[in-house]
C-alpha positions in Angstrom: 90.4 173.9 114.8 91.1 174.4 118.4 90.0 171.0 119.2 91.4 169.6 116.8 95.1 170.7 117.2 94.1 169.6 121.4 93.3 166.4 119.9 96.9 166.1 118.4 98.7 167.0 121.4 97.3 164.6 123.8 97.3 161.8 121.2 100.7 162.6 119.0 102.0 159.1 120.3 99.1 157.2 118.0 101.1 158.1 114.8 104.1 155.5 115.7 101.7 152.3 115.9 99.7 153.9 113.0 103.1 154.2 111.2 103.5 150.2 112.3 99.9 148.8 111.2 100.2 151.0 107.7 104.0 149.5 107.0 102.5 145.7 107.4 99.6 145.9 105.5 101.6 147.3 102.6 104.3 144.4 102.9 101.6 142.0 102.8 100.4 143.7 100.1 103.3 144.1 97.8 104.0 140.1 98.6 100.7 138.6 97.6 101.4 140.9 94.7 104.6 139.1 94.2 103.3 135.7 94.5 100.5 136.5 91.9 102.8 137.5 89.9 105.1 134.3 89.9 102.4 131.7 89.8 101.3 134.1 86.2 104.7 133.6 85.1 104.3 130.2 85.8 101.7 129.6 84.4 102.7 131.5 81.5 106.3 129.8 81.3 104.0 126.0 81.5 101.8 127.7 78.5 105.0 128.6 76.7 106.8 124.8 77.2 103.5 123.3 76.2 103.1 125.0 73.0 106.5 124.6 71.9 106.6 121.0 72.4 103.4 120.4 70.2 105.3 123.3 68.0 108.2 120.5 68.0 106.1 117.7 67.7 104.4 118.9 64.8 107.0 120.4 62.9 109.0 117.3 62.4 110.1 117.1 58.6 108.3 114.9 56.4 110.2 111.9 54.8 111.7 111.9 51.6 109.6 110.3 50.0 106.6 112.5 50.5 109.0 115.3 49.4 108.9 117.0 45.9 112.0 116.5 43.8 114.3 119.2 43.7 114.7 120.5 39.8 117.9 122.1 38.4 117.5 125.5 35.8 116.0 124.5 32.7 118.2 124.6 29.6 118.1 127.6 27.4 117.3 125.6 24.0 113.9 124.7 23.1 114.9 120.9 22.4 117.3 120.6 25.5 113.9 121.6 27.4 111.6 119.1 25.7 113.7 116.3 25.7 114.5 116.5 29.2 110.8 117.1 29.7 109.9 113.8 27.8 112.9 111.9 29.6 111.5 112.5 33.2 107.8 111.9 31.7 109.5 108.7 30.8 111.3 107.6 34.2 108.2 108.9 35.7 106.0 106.2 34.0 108.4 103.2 34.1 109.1 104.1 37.9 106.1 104.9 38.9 104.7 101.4 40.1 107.9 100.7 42.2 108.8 104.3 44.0 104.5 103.7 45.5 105.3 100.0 46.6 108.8 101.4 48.1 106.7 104.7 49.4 104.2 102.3 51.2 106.6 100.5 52.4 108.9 102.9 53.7 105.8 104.6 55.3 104.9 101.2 57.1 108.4 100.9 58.7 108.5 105.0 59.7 105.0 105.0 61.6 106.1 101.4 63.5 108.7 103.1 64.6 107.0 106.3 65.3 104.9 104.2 67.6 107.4 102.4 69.3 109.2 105.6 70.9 105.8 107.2 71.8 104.5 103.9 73.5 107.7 104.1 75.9 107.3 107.6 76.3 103.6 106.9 77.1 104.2 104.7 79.8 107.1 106.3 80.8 105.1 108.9 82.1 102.7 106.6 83.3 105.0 104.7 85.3 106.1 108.4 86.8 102.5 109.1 87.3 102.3 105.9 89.0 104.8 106.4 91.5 102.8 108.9 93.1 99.7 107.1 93.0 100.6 103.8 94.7 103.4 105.0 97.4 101.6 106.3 100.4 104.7 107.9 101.4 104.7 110.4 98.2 101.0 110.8 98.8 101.5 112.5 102.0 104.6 114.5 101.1 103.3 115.8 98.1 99.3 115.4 98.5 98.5 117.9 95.4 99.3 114.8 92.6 96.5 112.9 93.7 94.1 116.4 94.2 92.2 116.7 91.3 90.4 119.8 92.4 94.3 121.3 91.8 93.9 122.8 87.9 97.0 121.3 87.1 96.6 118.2 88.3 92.9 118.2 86.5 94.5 119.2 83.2 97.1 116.4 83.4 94.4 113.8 84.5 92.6 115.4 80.9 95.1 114.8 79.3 96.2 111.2 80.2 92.6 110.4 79.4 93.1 111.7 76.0 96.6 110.2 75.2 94.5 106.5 76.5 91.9 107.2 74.1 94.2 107.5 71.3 96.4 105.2 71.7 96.7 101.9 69.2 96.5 98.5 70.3 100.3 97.8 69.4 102.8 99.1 67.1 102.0 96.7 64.3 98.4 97.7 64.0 97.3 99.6 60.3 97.1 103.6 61.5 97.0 106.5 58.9 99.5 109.4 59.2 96.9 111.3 60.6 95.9 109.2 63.7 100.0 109.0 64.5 100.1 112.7 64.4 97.2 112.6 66.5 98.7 110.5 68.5 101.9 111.9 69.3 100.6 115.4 70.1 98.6 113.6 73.1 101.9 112.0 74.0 103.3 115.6 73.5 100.4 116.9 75.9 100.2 114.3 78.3 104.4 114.6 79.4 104.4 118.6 79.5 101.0 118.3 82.0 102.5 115.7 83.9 106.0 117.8 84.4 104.0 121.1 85.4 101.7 119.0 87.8 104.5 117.6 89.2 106.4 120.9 89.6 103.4 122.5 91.1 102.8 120.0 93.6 106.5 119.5 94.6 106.3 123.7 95.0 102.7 124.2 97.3 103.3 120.4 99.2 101.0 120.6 101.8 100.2 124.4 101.8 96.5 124.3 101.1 95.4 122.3 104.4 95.4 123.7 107.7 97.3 123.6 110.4 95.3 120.4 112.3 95.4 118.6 109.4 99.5 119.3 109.2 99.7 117.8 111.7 97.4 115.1 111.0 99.8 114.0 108.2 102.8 114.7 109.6 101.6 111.7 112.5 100.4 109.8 109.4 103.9 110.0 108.0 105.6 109.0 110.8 103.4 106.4 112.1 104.1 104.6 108.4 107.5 104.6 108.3 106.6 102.3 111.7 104.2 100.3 109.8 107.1 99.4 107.3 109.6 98.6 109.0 111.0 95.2 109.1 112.4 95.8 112.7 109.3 96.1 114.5 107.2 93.5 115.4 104.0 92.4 113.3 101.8 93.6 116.0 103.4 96.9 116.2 102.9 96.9 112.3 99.5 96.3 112.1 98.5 98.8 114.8 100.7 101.5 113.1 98.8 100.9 109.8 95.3 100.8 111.8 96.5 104.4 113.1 97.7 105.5 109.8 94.7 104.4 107.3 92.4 106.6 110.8 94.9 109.7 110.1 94.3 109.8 106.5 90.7 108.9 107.1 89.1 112.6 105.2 92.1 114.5 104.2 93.7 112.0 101.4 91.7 109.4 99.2 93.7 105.6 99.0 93.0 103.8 95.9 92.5 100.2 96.0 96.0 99.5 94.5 97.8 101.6 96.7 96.0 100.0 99.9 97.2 96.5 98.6 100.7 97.9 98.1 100.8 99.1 101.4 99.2 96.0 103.7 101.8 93.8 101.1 104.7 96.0 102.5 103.5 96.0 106.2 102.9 92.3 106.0 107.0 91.6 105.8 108.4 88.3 106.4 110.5 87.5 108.9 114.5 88.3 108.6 116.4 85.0 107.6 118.5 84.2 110.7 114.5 84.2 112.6 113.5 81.7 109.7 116.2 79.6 110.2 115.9 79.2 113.8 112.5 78.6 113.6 112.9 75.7 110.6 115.6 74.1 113.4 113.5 73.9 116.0 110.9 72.5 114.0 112.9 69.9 112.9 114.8 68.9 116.4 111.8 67.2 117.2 111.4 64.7 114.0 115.0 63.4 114.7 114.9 60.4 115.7 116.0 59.9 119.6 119.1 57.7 120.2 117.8 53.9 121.0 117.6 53.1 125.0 118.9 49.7 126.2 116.2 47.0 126.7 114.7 47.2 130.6 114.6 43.9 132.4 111.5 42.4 132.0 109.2 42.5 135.4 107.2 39.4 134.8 107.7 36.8 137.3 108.3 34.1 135.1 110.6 35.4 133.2 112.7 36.3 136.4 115.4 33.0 137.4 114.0 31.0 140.1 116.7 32.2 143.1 115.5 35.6 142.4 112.0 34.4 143.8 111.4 36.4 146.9 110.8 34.1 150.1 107.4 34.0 151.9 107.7 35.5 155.1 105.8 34.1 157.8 102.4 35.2 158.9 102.7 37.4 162.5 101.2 35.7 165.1 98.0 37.0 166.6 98.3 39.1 169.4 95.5 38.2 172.0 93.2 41.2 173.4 92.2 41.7 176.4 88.9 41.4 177.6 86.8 44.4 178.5 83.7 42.3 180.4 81.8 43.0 177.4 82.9 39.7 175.6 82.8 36.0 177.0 85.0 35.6 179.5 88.6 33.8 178.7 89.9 33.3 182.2 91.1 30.4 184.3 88.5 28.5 186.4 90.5 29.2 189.5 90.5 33.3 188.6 86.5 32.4 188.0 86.0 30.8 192.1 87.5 33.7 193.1 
């Protein structure tokens, strides 16, 4: 024990970064506790909302007409009881032909209408849905609605599929009761996925990548909001959208339509004031230049005769003197002598 108790007194002072290590591994501890435990009450709480809206969509009351009449007491007398038997035995048979034509009819109406709110909800959602998919902007702020390794997102992609697979070709079309029930709980399924996706992703953002590919989209973001604005010039758009399409290269997947949304909004036109200055300029040439007087015609014979210039006389020759080389020009008296 001896060394042991040595041991202590020498290195008492370990106990306080002991004491330090201990107390952060237990807070990390107790708060990926806590975050299990709120994405299970999440998940639990999407559960919940999804089964009470199929709960709601399937509990709907059925018409009146599918309804069985609601009967009073019966009467006390034998004969009050039979006649009123034999009277709505009666008004059954006579009406019978006339409450199925108004039942089939009335069911007609009830399921076009049935169809017609569920095809606005339908692409209601897929218009909401589709806000995420073609703007590049809300794929990089919220990358997890385009992820379909996310569970969410996978269920909601599931169920879309379903809700496209069940859907009739319009609201006129000859469906039974069943295949609008059917129907509507896909509706039912596809809107409460959508909503939790959307809450999910709007929650983790960009959580699950690291930090180099942060960053990656941060540059992407800002390097779009360059590629789309009108105020730069085309070349500084078209090198902005080379840069971002190389940042998203690997960490987010473009679909076609969102691609062509994107080059359509990065090839703007130019402002108005630009287009017409540059329609003014190309039309100052095609005016037509003012007319210029007539010039005086150069020809000679069209020129009056005292305008004729005057020949001048040729110069006269100016002798050279000789050099011996020539004949020689001199007098016969310079030649005696």
């Amino acid at each position: 024990m001896e060394p042991f108790f040595t041991f202590l007194g020498s290195y008492w002072w370990l106990a306080f970064p002991l004491f330090g290590v201990l107390a952060s591994v237990g807070g990390a501890w107790e708060r990926s506790a806590r975050r299990r435990h709120k994405r299970r009450l999440e998940v639990l709480h999407a559960k919940a909302e999804l089964k009470a809206a199929q709960a709601a969509a399937r509990g709907k009351g059925a018409p009146a007409a599918a309804l069985p009449p609601m009967t009073g007491p019966t009467a006390t007398t034998p004969g009050a009881a039979e006649a009123g038997a034999a009277g709505r035995a009666g008004a059954a048979s006579e009406s019978s032909a006339s409450d199925s034509t108004e039942a089939s009819t009335e069911t007609g109406g009830t399921h076009a209408e049935q169809l017609e709110r569920l095809f606005a909800l339908h692409d209601a959602v897929t218009a909401r849905w589709l806000d995420y998919e073609l703007d590049v902007a809300k794929m990089i702020a919220f990358p997890a609605m385009s992820d379909g390794r996310q569970p969410l997102t996978a269920a909601f992609l599931r169920a879309k599929r379903i809700a496209d697979g069940v859907r009739p070709a319009s609201a006129k079309a000859k469906v039974t009761r069943d295949q609008v029930t059917e129907y509507r709980n896909a509706v039912a399924d596809y809107e409460v996925s959508f909503d939790v996706a959307e809450r999910e992703a709007r929650r983790i953002r960009d959580s699950s990548f690291s930090e180099v590919e942060r960053k990656r989209l941060s540059t992407a973001k800002q390097l779009l909001t360059v590629a789309i604005d009108q105020a730069a010039t085309p070349a500084e758009r078209q090198v902005a959208y080379r840069r971002v399409r190389e940042e998203l290269d690997g960490l987010l997947l473009l679909s076609d339509d969102a691609i062509e949304v994107l080059e359509k909004k990065v090839m703007l036109e130019l402002p108005a004031d630009a287009k017409g200055g540059a329609d003014a300029a190309t039309a100052a040439p095609t005016k037509p230049a003012p007319a210029k007087p007539a010039a005086a015609p150069s020809s000679p014979a069209a020129e009056p005769p005292s305008a004729k210039p005057k020949p001048q006389p040729a110069p006269w020759p100016v002798p050279k003197r000789s050099n011996g080389d020539g004949p020689d020009r001199s007098s016969p008296s310079q030649r005696r002598r």
